[in-house]
N, C-alpha and C positions, 0 to 999 in steps of 0.2 A: 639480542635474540629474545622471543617474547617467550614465554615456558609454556608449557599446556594448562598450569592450573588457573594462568590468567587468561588466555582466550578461552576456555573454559567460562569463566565469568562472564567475560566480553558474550560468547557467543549465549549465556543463558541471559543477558540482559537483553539483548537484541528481541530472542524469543520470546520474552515475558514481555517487551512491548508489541510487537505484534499482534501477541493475545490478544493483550489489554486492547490496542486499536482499531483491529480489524476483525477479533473474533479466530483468530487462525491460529489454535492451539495443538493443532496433530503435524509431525512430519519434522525433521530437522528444519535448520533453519534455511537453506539454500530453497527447498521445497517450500518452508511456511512463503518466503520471498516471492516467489514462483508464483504462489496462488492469489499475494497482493495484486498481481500483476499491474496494470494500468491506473491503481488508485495510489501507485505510489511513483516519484518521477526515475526515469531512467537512472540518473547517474545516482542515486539512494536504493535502486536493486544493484549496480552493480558495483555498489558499495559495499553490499550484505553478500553476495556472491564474493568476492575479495576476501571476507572475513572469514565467512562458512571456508574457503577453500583453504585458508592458512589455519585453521580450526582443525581440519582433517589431516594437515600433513604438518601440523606439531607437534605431533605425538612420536614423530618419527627424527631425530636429530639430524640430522646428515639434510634431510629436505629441509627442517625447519632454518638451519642456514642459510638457505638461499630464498629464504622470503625479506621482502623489503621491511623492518619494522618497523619505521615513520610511513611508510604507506600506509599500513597497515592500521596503525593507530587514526592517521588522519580520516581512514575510510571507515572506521567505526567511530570517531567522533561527530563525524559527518553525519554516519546514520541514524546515531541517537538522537544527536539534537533537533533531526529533522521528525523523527518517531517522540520524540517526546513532547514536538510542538502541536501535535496535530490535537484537535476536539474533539471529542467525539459525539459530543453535545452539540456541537455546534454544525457536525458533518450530516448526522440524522437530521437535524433541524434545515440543512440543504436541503439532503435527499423528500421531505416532504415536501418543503416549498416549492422542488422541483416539479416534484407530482402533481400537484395539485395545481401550478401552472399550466401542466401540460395539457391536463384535465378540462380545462375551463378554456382553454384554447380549442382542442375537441368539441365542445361541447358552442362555442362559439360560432365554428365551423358548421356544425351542425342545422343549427339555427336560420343561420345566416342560407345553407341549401334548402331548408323548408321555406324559407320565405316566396324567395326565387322559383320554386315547383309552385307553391300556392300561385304565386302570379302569374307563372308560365300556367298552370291548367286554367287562370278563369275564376279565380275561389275569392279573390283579392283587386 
């Protein structure tokens, strides 16, 4: 059986990486989860939902019994390592090169219709 002072731990290290990650420092942790939403993969939210939920009913003995504690453990070792691999240096440095692809594509496009009017009106 895990105690509370350890998922206690467990569940403030989860939250102090998601800060760290993604910026999402308000809300417990099932909530902070919630709000990664799609930047993080399925089975790593409901790794953290696992944890949050065995976090909330160990405080109470009688329930904390009938939680799995090698699940338990395995879904928060899961989570961390997978929260502790991520970049964050290197996710911004995506998200611009994303943009800025996106942009130049746009911009491409663009281009590429002015040509095509020009020649369609006669100008060219």
């Amino acid at each position: 059986m895990i105690d509370s002072d350890e998922m206690g731990k467990r569940v403030a290290r989860l939250e102090k990486l998601l800060a760290q990650k993604f910026g999402l420092g308000e809300g417990d942790l099932a909530r902070r989860a919630a709000k990664a939403g799609r930047r993080l993969p399925r089975s790593v939210r409901n790794d953290i939902a696992l944890v949050a939920e065995t976090a909330q009913t160990a405080g109470n003995p009688k329930l904390a019994l009938q939680m799995p504690d090698k699940k338990v453990a395995r879904a928060f070792e899961r989570a961390e390592a997978h929260l502790s691999a991520i970049d964050v240096k290197d996710r911004r440095k995506d998200q611009v090169l994303k943009t800025l692809g996106v942009l130049s594509f746009n911009l491409i496009v663009l281009f590429i219709a002015l040509i095509v009017l020009l020649r369609w009106r006669g100008f060219i």
